[in-house]
Structure formats: structure tokens, C-alpha cells
N, C-alpha and C positions, 0 to 999 in steps of 0.2 A: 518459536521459530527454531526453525533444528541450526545447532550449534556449528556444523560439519561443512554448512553452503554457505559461503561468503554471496554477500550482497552487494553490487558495487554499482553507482549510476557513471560509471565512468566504462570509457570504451575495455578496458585491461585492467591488472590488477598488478600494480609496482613491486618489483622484484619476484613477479612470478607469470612462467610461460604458461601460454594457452597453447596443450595439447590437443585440445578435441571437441568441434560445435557440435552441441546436442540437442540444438535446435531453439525453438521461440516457446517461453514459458508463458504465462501469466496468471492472476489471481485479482479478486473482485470482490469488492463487500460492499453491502448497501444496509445501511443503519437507518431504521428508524425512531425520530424525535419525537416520543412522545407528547400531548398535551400540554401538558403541565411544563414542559423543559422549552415546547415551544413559545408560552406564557410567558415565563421568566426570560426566555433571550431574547424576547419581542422586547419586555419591558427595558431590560439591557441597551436594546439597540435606542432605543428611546431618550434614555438619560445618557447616552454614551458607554465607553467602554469596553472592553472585551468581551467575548462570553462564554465564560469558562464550559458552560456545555455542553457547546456545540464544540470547543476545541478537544474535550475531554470524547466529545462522541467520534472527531475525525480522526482521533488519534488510536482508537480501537479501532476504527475500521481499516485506517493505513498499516496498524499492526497486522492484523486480521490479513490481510489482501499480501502482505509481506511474507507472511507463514506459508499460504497457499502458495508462492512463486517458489519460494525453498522445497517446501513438500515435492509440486510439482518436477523440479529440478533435480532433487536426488532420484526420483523415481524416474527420468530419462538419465540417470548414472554420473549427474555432472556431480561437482564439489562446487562450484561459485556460479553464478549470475551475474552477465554484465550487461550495460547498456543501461541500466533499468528506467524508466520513466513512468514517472506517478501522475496519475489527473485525478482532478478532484469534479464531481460534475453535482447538484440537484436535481433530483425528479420528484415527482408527483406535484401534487397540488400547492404552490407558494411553496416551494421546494423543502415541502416535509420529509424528504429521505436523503440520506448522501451517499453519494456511492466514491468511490475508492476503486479504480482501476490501477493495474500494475503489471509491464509487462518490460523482459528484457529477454537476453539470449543465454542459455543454459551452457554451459561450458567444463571444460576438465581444465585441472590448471594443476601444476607441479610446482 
């Protein structure tokens, strides 16, 4: 994630003005579970408990989806992202995919 774009799910960013809307970013991952990992968090969901794979798979795709908004954002000139809102959604079949949307409003802030 670039270092340089602050990311904020909040309307503004505390002790710093918003010089300049640069408009509506966003960024999207959709990860696939393979086989095997949907086996094992099948069997998870079964006996109880968490499942680290799937948390370990949404958490690169939130990364992932995060990066693109920053990217996105410096390349319309801003320095921070505010607003931001995250969904988390499954698609395909027995919701073998996850996707990871991310979108908020690119901004300049001093």
C-alpha cells in the first residue's frame, strides 16, 4: 500500500484540512478458495470454530482491494482517502469466491 495516502473510514482526517475533492476511488479483489482449503473450512465449520483460511484469504483480499484505492488515489493527485466503506460479498457456486470491494472519496489534505 503506498505509504504517502492515508486511508480513513471516517468522514475527514483529525487535525488535518481537506484542501481538494478528487473524486470517488475504488478497488476490488475477488480470491479464490481453492479445493482443499474449502475441505478443511467445511470440516471447521462442522466441529465449530473459526477458519483461519478463509480469514487469512479475506484479509489479502481487504489488503489487495486497499492498495488499489491508494494507488487509484494518488494517481487522481490526492494524499488521503476518506469515507472509505468495505463489503465483503461471495459469489460463484456455495460461495467459492470472495470478493472485497472498497470504495471512498480521494482527497488532498494539508
Amino acid at each position: 500500500m503506498s505509504a504517502s495516502v492515508v486511508l480513513s473510514t471516517t468522514p475527514s482526517i483529525e487535525g488535518r484540512k481537506i484542501t481538494k475533492y478528487c473524486g470517488i476511488v475504488t478497488g476490488e479483489a475477488i480470491m479464490g478458495a481453492n479445493i482443499f482449503k474449502d475441505l478443511f473450512a467445511g470440516i471447521r465449520d462442522i466441529v465449530g470454530g473459526r477458519s483461519a483460511t478463509y480469514e487469512a484469504e479475506l484479509r489479502k483480499a481487504r489488503e489487495l482491494a486497499l492498495t488499489e484505492i491508494a494507488q487509484a488515489a494518488a494517481e487522481k493527485g490526492a494524499n488521503a482517502v476518506v469515507g472509505i466503506d468495505l463489503d465483503y460479498e461471495t459469489v460463484g457456486g456455495q460461495g467459492s469466491m470472495l470478493m472485497v470491494t472498497v470504495s471512498g472519496t480521494a482527497v488532498v489534505v494539508e
